[in-house]
C-alpha positions as CSV (number, residue, x, y, z in Angstrom):
1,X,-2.2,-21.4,-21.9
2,X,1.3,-21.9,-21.9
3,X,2.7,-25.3,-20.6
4,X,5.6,-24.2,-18.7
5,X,6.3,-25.0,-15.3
6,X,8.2,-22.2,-13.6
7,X,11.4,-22.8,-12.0
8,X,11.7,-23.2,-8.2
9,X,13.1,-20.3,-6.2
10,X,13.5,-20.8,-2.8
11,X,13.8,-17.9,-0.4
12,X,17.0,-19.8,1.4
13,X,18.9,-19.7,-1.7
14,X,19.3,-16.1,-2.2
15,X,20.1,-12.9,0.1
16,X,17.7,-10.6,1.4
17,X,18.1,-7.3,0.8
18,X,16.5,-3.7,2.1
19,X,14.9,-1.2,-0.4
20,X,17.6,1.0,-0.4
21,X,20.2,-1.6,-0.6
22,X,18.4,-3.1,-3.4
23,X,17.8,-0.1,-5.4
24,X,21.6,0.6,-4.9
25,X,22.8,-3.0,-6.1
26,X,20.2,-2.7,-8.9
27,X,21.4,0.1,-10.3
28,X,25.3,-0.4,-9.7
29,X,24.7,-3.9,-11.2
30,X,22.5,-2.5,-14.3
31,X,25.1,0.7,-15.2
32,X,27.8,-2.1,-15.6
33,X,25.9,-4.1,-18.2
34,X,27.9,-4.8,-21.9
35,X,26.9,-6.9,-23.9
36,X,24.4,-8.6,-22.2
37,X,20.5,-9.3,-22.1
38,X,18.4,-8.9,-19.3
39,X,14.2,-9.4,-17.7
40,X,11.8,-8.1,-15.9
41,X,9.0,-9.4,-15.1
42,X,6.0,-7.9,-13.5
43,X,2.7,-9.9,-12.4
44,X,1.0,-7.9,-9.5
45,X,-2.0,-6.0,-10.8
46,X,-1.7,-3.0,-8.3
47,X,1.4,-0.7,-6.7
48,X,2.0,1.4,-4.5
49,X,5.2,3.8,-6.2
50,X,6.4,6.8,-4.4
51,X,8.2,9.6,-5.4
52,X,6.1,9.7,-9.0
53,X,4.2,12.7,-9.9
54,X,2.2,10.6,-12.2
55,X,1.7,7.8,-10.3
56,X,0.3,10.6,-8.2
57,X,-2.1,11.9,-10.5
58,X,-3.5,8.7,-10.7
59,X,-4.4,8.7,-7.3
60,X,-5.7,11.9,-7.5
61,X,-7.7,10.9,-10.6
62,X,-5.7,13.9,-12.8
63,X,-6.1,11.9,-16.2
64,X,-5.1,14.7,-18.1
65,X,-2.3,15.4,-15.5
66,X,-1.0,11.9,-15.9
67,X,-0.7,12.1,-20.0
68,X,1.2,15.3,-19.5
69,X,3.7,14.0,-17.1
70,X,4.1,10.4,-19.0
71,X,4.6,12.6,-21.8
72,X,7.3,15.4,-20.7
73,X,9.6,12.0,-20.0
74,X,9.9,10.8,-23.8
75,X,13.2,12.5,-24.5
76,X,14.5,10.9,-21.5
77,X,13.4,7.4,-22.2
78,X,15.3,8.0,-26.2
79,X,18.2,8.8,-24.1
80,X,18.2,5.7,-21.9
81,X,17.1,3.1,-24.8
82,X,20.1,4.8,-26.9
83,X,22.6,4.1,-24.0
84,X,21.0,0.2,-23.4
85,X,21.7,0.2,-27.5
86,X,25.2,1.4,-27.5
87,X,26.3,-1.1,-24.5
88,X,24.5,-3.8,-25.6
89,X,22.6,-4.0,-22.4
90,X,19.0,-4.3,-24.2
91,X,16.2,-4.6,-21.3
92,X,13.7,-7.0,-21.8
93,X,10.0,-6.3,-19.9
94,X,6.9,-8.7,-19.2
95,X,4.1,-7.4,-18.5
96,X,1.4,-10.1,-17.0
97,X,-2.0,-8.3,-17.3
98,X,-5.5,-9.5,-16.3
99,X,-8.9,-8.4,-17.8
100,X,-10.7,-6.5,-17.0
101,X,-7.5,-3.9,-16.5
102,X,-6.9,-2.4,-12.4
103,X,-6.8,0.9,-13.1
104,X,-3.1,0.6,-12.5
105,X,-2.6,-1.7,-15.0
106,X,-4.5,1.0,-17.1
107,X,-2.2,3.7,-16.4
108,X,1.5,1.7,-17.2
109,X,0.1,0.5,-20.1
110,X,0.1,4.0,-21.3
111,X,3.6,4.0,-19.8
112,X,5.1,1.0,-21.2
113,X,3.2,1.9,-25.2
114,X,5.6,5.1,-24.5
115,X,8.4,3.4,-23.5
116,X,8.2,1.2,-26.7
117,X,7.6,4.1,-28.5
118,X,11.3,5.2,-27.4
119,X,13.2,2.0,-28.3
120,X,12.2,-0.4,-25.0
121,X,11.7,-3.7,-25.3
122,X,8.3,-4.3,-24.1
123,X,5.5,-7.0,-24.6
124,X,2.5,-8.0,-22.6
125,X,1.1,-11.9,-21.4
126,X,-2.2,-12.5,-20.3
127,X,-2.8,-14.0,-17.1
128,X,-4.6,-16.8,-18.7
129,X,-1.2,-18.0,-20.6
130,X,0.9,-18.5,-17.0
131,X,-1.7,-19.9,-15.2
132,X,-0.4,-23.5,-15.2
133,X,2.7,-22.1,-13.8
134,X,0.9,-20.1,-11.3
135,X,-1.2,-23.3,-8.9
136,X,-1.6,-22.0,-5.7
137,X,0.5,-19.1,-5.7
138,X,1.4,-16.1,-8.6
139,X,4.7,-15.5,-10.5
140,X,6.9,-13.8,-8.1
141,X,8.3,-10.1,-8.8
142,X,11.5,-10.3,-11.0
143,X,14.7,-8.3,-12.5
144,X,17.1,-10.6,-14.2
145,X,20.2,-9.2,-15.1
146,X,23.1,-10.2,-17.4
147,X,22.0,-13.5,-16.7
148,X,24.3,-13.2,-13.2
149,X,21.8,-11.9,-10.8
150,X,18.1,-12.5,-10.0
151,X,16.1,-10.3,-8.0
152,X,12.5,-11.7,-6.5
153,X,11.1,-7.7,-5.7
154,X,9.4,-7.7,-3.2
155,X,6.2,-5.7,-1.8
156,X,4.0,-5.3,1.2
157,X,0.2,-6.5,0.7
158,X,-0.7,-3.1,-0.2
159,X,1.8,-2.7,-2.5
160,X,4.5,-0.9,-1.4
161,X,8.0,-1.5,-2.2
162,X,9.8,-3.7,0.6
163,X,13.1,-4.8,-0.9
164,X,14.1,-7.6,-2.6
165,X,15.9,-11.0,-2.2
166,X,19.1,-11.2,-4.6
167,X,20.1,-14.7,-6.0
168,X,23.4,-15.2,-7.7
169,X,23.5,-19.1,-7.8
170,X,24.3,-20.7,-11.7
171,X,21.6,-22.8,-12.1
172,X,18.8,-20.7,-10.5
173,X,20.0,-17.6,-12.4
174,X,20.2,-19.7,-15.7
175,X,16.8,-21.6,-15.2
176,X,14.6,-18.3,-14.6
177,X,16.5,-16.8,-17.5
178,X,15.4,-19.3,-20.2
179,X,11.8,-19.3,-18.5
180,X,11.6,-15.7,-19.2
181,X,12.8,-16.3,-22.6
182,X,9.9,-18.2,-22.9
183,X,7.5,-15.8,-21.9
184,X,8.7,-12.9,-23.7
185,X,8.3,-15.4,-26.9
186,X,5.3,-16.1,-26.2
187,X,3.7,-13.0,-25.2
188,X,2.2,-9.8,-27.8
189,X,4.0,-6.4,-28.5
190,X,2.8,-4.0,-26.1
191,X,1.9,-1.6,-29.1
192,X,-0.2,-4.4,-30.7
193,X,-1.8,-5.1,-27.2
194,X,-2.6,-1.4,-26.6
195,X,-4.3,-0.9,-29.6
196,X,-6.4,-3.7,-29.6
197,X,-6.8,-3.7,-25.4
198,X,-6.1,-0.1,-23.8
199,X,-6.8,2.6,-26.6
200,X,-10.2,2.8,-26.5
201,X,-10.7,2.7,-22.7
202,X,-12.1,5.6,-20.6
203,X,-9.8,7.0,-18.2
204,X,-9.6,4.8,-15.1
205,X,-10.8,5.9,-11.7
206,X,-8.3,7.3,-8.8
207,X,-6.6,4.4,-7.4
């Protein structure tokens, strides 16, 4: 267990923002990256994503279907780990897992060993380690970019995507940033992980 208290965030400090003007800000924000580091963190165990054939698959419990489709994206994900690369806008991802794996969990795994296979920066933390930061509530949802802007995601209780609140205050960025630091120190290689954790697995149910 790790002994690191996570930072406060407090909804009143930051700006609440629709899905689409999220996704918008995110991406504008993201595309203008040089030279600069940024997080994600993810802790939920189950989503709901839309418009993804594979995340499709999965619910119509197309194994095969879902390899195929993570696969037919690995020239794409070169291309966008070359182009973090060349700006110097590396992206750093945590992924929080909890055993035994949702079937969802399962299936990004598979993603994310891909995505590392492609030059992403990816490592995995098991629940266990932030559970001293967690008390009474999880780790929110969270894109950190540049270190200028902080983004709690936010979902429904089903799991669908329902915006995000933006923060853009100093200390609040620059506190979450060094906790993330943390955890991404602290947590295993999603390669090493997936050997050890995911390789061997059946393939999970529909969910």
């Amino acid at each position: 267990m790790l002994d690191l208290l996570a930072p406060g965030l407090p909804d009143e400090l930051g700006e609440r923002l629709t899905r689409e003007d999220y996704k918008r800000d995110f991406r504008e924000r993201r595309a203008a990256i040089r030279d600069g580091e940024s997080w994600k963190l993810e802790r939920l165990q189950h989503f709901e994503e839309t418009n993804d054939d594979s995340r499709e698959a999965l619910r119509q419990g197309d194994w095969p279907a879902v390899l195929r489709l993570f696969e037919a994206d690995r020239d794409a994900l070169v291309r966008k780990a070359r182009d973090e690369v060349s700006r110097g806008a590396v992206f750093h991802r945590i992924r929080v897992v909890e055993e035994p794996l949702t079937p969802y969990v399962q299936w990004e795994l598979h993603w994310l060993r891909l995505s590392a296979e492609c030059g992403h920066s990816v490592r995995v933390l098991p629940a266990s380690a932030v559970a001293a930061a967690e008390g009474d509530a999880l780790l929110p949802e969270l894109n950190l970019l540049d270190s200028r802007v902080l983004y709690r995601v936010l979902y429904t209780a089903a799991g669908q995507p329902d915006g995000a609140i933006r923060f853009t205050d100093p200390s609040t960025v620059r506190n979450w940033a060094e906790y993330l630091q943390e955890l991404y120190a602290a947590a295993e290689d999603v390669q090493a992980y997936f050997d050890r954790a995911v390789a061997d697995l059946p393939p999970p149910p529909a969910a």
